[in-house]
C-alpha positions as YAML, in Angstrom:
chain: A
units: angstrom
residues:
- id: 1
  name: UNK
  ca: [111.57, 79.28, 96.01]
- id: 2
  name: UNK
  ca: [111.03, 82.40, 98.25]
- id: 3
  name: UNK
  ca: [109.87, 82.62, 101.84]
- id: 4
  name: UNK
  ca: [106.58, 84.26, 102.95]
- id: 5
  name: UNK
  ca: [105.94, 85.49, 106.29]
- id: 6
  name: UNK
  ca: [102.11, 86.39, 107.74]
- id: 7
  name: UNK
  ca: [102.16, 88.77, 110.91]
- id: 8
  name: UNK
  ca: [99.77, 87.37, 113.28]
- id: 9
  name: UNK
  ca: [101.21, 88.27, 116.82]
- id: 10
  name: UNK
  ca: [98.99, 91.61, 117.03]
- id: 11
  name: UNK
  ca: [96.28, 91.97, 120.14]
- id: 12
  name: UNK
  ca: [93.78, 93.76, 117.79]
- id: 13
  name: UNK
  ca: [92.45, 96.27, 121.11]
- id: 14
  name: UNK
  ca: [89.93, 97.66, 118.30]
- id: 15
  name: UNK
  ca: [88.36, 94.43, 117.77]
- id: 16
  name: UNK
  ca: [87.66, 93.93, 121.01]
- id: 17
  name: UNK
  ca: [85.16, 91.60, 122.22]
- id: 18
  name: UNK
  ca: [86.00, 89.28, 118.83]
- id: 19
  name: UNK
  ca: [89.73, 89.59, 120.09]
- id: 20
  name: UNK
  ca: [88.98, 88.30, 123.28]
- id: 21
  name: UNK
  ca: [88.78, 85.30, 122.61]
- id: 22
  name: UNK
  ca: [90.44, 84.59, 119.43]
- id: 23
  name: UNK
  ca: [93.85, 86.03, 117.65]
- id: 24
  name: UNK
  ca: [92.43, 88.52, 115.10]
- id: 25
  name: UNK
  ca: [93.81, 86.64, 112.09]
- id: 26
  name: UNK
  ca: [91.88, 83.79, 113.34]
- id: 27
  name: UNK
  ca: [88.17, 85.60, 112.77]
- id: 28
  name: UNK
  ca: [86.21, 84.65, 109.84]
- id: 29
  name: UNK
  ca: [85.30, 86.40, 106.89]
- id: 30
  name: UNK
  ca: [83.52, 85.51, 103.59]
- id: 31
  name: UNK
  ca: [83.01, 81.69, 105.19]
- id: 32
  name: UNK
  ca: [86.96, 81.37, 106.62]
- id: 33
  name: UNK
  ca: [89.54, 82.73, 108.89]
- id: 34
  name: UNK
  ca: [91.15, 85.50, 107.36]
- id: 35
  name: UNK
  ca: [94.49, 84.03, 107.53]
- id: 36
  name: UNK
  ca: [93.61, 80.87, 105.34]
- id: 37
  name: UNK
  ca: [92.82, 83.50, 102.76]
- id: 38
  name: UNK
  ca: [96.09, 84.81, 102.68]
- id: 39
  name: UNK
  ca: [97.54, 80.75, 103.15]
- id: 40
  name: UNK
  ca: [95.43, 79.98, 99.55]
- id: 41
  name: UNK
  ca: [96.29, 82.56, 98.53]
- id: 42
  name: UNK
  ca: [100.24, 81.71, 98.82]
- id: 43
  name: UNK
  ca: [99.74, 77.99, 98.16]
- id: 44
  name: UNK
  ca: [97.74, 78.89, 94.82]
- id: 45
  name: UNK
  ca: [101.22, 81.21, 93.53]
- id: 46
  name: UNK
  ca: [103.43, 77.98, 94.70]
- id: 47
  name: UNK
  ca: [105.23, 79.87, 98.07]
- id: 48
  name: UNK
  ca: [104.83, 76.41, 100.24]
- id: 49
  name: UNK
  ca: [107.40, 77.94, 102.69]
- id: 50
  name: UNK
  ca: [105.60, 79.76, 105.46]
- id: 51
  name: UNK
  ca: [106.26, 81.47, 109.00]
- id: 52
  name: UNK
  ca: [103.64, 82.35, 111.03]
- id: 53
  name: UNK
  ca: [104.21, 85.01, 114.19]
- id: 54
  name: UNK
  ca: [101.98, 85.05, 117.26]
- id: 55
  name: UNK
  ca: [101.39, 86.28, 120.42]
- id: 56
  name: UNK
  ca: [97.99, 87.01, 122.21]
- id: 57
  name: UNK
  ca: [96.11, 83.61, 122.34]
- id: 58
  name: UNK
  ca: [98.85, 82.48, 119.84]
- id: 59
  name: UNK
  ca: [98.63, 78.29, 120.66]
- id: 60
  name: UNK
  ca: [94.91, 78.54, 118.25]
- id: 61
  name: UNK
  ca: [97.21, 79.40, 115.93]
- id: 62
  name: UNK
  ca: [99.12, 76.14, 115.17]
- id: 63
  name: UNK
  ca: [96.04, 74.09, 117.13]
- id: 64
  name: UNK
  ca: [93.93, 75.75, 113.97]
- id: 65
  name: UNK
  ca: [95.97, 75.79, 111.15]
- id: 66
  name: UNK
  ca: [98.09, 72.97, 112.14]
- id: 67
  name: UNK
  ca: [101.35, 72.24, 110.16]
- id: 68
  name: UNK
  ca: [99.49, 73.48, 107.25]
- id: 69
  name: UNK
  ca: [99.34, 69.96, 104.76]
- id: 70
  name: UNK
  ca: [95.17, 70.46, 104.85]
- id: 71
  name: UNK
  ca: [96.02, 73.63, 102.66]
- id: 72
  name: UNK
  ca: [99.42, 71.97, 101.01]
- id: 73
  name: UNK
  ca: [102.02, 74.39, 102.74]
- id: 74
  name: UNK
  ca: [104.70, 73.70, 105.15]
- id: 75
  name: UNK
  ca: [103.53, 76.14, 108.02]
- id: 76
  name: UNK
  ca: [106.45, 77.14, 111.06]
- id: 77
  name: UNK
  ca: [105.19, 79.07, 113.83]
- id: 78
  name: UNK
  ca: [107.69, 81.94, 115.74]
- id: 79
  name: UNK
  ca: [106.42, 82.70, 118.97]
- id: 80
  name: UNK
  ca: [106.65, 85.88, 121.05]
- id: 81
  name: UNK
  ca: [104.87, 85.46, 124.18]
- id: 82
  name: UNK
  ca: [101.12, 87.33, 125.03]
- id: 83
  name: UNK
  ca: [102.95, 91.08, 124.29]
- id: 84
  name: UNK
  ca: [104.78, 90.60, 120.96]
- id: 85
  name: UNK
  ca: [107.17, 92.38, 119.77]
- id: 86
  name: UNK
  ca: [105.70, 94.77, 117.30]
- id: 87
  name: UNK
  ca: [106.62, 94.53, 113.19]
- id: 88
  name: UNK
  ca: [110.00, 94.53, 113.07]
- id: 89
  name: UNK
  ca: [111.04, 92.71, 115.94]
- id: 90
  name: UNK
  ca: [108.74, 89.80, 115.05]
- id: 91
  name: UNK
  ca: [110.28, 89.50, 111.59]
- id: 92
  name: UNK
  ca: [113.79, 90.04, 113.35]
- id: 93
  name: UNK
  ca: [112.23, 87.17, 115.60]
- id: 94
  name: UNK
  ca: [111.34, 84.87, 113.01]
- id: 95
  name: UNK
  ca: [114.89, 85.32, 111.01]
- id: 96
  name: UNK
  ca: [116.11, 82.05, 111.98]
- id: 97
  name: UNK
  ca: [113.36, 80.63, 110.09]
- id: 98
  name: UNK
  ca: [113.39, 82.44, 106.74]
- id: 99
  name: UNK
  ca: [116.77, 82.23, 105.94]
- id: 100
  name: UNK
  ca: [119.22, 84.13, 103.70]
- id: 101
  name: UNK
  ca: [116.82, 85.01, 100.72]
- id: 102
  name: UNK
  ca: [115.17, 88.12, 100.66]
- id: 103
  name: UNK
  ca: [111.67, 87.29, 101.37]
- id: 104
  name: UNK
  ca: [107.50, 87.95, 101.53]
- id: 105
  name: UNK
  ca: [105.77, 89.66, 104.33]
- id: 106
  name: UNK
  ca: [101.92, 89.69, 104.51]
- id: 107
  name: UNK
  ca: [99.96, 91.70, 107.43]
- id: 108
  name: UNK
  ca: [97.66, 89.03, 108.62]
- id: 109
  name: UNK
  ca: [94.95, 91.23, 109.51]
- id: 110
  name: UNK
  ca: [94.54, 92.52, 105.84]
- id: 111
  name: UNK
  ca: [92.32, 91.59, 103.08]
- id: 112
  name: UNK
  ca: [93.77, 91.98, 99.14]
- id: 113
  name: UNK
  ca: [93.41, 89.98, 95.66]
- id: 114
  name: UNK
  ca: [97.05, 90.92, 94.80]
- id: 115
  name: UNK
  ca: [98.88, 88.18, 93.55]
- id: 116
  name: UNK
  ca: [101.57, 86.78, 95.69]
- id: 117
  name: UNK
  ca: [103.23, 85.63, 91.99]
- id: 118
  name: UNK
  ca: [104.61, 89.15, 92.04]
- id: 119
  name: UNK
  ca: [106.41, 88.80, 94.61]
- id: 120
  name: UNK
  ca: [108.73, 86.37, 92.49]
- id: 121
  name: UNK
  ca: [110.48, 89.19, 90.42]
- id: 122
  name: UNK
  ca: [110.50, 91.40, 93.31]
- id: 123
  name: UNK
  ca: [112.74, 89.01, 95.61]
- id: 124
  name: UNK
  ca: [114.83, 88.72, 92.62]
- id: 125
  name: UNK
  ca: [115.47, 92.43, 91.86]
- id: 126
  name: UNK
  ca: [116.49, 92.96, 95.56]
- id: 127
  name: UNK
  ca: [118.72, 89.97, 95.65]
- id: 128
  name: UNK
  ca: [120.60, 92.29, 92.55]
- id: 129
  name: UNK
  ca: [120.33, 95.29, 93.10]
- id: 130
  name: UNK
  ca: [121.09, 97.76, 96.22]
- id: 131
  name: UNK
  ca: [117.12, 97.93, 97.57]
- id: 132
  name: UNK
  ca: [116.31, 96.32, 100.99]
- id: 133
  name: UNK
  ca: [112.72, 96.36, 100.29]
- id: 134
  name: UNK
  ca: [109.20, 97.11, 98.02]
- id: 135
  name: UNK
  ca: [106.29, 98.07, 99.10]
- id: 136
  name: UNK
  ca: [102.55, 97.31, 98.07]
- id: 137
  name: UNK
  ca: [101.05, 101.13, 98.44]
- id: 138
  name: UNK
  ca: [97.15, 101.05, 97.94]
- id: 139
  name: UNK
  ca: [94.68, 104.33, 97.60]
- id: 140
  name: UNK
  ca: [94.43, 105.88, 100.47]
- id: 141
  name: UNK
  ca: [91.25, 104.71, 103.01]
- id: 142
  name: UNK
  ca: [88.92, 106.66, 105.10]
- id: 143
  name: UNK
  ca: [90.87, 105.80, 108.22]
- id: 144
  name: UNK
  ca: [94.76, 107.02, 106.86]
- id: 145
  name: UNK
  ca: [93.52, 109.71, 104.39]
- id: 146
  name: UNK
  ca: [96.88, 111.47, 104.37]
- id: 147
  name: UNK
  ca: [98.55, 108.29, 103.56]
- id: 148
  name: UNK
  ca: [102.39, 107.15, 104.49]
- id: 149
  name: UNK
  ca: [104.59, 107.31, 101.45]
- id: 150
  name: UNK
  ca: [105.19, 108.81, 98.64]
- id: 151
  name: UNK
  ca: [105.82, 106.82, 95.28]
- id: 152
  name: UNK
  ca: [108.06, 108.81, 92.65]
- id: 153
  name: UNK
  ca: [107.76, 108.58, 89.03]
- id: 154
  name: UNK
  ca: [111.03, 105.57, 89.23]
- id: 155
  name: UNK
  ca: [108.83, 103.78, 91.22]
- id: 156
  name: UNK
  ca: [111.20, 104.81, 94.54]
- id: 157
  name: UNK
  ca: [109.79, 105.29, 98.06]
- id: 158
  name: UNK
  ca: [109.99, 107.98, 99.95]
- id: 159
  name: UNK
  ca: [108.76, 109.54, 103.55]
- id: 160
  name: UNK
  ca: [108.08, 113.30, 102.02]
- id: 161
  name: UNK
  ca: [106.52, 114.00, 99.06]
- id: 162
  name: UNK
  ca: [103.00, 114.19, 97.58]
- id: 163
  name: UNK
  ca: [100.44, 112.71, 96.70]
- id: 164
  name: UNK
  ca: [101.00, 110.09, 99.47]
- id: 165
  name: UNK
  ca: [99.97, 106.04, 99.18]
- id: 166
  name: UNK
  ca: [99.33, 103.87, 101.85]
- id: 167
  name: UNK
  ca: [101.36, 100.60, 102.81]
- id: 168
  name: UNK
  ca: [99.38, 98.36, 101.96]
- id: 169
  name: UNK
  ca: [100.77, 95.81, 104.57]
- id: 170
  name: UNK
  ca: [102.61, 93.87, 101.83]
- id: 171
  name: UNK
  ca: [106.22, 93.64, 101.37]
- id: 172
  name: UNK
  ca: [109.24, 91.85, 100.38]
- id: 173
  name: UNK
  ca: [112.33, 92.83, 102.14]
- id: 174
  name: UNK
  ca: [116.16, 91.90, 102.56]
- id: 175
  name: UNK
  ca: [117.10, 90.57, 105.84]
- id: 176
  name: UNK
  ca: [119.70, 92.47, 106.06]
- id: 177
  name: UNK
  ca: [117.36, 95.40, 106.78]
- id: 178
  name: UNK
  ca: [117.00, 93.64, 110.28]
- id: 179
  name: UNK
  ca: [120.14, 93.16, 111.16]
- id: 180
  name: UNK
  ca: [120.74, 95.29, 113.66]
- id: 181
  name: UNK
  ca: [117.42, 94.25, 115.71]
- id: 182
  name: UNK
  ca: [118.27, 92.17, 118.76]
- id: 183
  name: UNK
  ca: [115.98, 88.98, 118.69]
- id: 184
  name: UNK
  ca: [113.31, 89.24, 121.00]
- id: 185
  name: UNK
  ca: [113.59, 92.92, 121.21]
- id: 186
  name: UNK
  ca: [110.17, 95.22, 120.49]
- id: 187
  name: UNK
  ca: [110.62, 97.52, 117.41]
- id: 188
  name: UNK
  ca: [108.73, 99.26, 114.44]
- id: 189
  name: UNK
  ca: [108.85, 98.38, 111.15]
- id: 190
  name: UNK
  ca: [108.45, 101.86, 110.13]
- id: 191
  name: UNK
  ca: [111.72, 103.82, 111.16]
- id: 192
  name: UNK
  ca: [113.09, 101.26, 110.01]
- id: 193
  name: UNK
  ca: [111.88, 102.20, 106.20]
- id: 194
  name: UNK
  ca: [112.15, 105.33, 106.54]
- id: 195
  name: UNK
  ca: [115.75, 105.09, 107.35]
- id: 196
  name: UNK
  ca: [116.39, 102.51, 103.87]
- id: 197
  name: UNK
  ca: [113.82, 105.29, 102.29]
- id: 198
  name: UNK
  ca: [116.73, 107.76, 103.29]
- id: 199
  name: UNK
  ca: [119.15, 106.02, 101.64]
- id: 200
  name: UNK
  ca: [117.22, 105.07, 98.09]
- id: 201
  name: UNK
  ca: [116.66, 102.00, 99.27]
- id: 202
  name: UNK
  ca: [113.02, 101.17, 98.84]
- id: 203
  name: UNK
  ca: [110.95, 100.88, 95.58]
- id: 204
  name: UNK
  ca: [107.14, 99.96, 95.19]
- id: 205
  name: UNK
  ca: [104.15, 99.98, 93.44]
- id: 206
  name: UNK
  ca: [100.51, 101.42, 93.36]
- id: 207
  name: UNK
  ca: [98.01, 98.61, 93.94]
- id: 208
  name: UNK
  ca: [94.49, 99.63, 92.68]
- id: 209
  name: UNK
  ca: [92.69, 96.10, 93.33]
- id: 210
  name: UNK
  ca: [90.94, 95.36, 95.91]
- id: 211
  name: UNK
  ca: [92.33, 96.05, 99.60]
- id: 212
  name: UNK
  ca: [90.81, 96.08, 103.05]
- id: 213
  name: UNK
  ca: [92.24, 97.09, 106.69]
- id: 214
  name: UNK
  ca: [90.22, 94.89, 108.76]
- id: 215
  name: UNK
  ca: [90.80, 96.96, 111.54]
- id: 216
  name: UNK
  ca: [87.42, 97.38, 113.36]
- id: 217
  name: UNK
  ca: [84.14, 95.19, 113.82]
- id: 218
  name: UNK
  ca: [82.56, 97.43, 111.15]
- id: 219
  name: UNK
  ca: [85.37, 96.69, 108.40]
- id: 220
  name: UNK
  ca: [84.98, 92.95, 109.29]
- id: 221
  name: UNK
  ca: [81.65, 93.18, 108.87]
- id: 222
  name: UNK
  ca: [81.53, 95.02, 105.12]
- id: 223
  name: UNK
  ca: [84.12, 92.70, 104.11]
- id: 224
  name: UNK
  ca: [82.34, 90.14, 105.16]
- id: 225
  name: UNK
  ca: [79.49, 90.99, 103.34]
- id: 226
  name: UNK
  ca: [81.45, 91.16, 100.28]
- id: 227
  name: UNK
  ca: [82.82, 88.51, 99.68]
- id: 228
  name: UNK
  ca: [80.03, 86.59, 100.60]
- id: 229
  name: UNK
  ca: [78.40, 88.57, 97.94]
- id: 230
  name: UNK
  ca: [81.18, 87.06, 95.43]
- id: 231
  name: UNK
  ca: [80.23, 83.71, 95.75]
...
């Protein structure tokens, strides 16, 4: 059974006054926090297993979500103190706790109806084959509309080319890929790719469900809206 991570250590400056108060994963949308979507989410595709990051305000964290047996999950929390330690170096962070196995990463401050099921055959192709990590890459939104990578007809990931996608957030990556990342130590997930996009190293695939950066009070709002619409 694989591993799933959800990033949740970010200050979210553009959500401010929400943010003040509460981690930005923590702010409700559609009736819940946005994080217990992507918990259900995980717990509906049968990946139990989870580490959670924080930083800013991170104790409402675990004092909301708990160990995670209200949503049948085994929740583990990696902390980082009130600054974090950016992408990378809170998965670097949090390697003690996800073990050997390649493994899931989810941006907590995202919104998608992909199916973490996929992730299954994804963990498996990197565990046998060269690749240190896919990517989800969705259309591109109003707020990247040049995109970040570029998706070649093998399905390989690259930094140059065109058209480009954009990450959706989503990913499942070896650990080996953060090896080299001193724990506790601030760093970017995205040199990181571009350096195993360098070296052939990174596949994906084009999402075209539904996807939200719920970046701003605005996109919060609309998603909000939305979903509550679904119902």
């Amino acid at each position: 059974m694989i591993q799933a991570m959800i990033l949740a250590a970010g200050r979210g400056e553009r959500m401010r006054p929400l943010t003040d108060t509460l981690p930005k994963p923590l702010l409700e949308v559609g009736g819940k926090p946005l994080i217990v979507w992507h918990i259900e989410r995980l717990a509906s595709a049968g990946i139990s297993d989870i580490v959670i990051n924080h930083a800013w305000l991170g104790y409402k964290l675990p004092e909301i979500l708990g160990d995670g047996s209200q949503f049948n999950v085994n929740i583990e929390y990696s902390a980082e103190g009130e600054t974090g330690l950016e992408t990378a170096g809170g998965i670097a962070n949090a390697l003690p706790l996800l073990g050997s196995q390649p493994f899931l990463v989810i941006n907590g401050d995202i919104w998608c109806d992909w199916s973490p099921l996929e992730a299954m055959e994804k963990v498996t192709h990197i565990e046998n084959h060269p690749e240190k990590a896919w990517l989800l890459m969705v259309d591109n939104p109003m707020h990247n509309p040049e995109g970040d990578f570029h998706i070649n007809s093998f399905g390989k990931v690259y930094d140059e080319g065109v058209p480009k996608l954009t990450f959706s957030g989503i990913g499942v990556y070896h650990p080996s890929l953060f090896m080299h990342i001193e724990k506790g130590k601030i760093a970017k997930l995205a040199p990181l790719l571009r350096e195993a996009m360098a070296n052939n190293s990174v596949f994906g695939q084009h999402y075209k469900g539904k996807w939200t950066d719920v970046g701003t009070p605005e996109r919060l709002a609309q998603l909000d809206k939305e979903l509550r619409t679904l119902k």
